[in-house]
C-alpha positions, 0 to 999 in steps of 0.5 A: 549976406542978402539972399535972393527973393523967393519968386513963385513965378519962376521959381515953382515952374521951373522945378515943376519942369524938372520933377516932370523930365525925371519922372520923380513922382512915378511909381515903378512896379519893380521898385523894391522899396515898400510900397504905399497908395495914397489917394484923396478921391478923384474930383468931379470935373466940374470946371475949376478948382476950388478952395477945397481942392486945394485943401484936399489934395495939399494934405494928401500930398503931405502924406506922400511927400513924407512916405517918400522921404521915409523911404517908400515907394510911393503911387500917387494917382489922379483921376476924374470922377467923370460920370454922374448928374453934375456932368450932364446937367452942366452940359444941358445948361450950356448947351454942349455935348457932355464929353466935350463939356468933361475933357474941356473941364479935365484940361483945365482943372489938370493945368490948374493942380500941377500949378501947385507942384502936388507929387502926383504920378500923371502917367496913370490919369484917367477918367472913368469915362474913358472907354478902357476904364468903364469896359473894365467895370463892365466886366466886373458886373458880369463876373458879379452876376455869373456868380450870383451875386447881383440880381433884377427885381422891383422895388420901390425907390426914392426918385427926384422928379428934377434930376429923373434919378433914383437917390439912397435914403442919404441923398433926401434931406427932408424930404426933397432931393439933396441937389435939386432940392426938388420935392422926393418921390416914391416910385416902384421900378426894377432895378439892380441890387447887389448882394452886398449883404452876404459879406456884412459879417467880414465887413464888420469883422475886418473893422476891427483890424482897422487900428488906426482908423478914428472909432467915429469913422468905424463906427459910420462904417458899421452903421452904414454897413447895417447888419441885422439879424431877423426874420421877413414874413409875407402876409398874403392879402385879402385882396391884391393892392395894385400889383401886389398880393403879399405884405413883406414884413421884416421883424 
């Protein structure tokens, strides 16, 4: 007996329909089944996807098709890394506003990822710069400085002329900045630093209990984690350099 062709056209539409109007795919916090959070990461909304889009997101999506099927009640996000460099320097290019240029990017990538029936709970999108999301970070900044836990100084940082934006040691690649290929620059300016040394300890501790994570990521962990112990000594100067008056050592 001859069966039906399988049709993507109309066959995957339709069931994408169906999915939607029962709401398979969204998570209940009153549902009593375990519970299981998977998350590639949010993308940029950069205009289209990718073939790594659909690489990332297929695997992910296996991951929580299989968790379902085994029984769990499954939160499968999606959101938009929507603030950052790439964002504003699309938007000068083509001459338009950067929100504008972000929700015109959001609407088309969001069409082009439920084209591919991923299990995703879209009653939880968002986007970090949705004033909701960003008012919620700020709120955690001033909990973190009312606790003493960030703090304001000078210090010299790594500056791309091109992009005007200070990189992390990771983003310069032989010198020059890891997107605008623009020569790096040292420059001294006050920003904010986080405190993230005083948990070094717990963070190294709770790798361990980390079992089923690949030992060649754990160990990218501890190093970017990067606990040391030793002493800083500052050495005042003979005579004052610039704005300074001590030599700070760490040893």
């Amino acid at each position: 007996m001859a069966t039906e062709r399988y049709n993507p056209r109309t066959s995957e539409p339709k069931w994408q329909k169906a999915w939607a109007e029962k709401k398979l795919f969204e998570a209940r916090n009153d549902e009593p089944k375990p519970k299981y959070y998977v998350l590639e990461m949010f993308p940029y909304p950069s205009g289209k996807i990718h073939i790594g889009h659909t690489r990332n997101y297929t695997m992910g999506d296996v991951v929580a098709r299989y968790k379902r099927a085994k029984g769990f009640n499954v939160l499968h996000p999606m959101g938009w890394d929507a603030f950052g460099m790439p964002a504003e320097n699309a938007a000068m290019q083509n001459k338009v506003h950067p929100k504008d240029w972000t929700y015109e990017n959001i609407a088309v990538m969001r069409e082009q990822l439920k084209m591919m029936g991923l299990s995703l709970d879209w009653a939880r999108e968002f986007a970090t710069c949705d004033v909701d999301y960003y008012h919620r970070q700020q709120m955690l900044f001033l909990d973190f400085v009312e606790k003493g836990l960030v703090t304001r100084k000078s210090s010299k940082v790594n500056w791309d002329p091109e992009d005007m934006t200070v990189l992390a040691n990771e983003q310069v690649i032989d010198g020059r900045g890891w997107r605008s290929g623009a020569l790096v620059e040292q420059r001294e300016l006050t920003q904010w630093f986080f405190k993230i040394t005083d948990f070094a300890q717990d963070l190294l501790d709770s790798l361990n209990l980390l079992e089923e994570w690949p030992e060649k990521v754990k160990l990218m962990q501890h190093n970017w984690i990067g606990r040391s112990e030793g002493l800083l000594i500052r050495w005042p100067l003979a005579k004052p350099v610039g704005d300074a008056d001590e030599l700070e050592v760490y040893t």
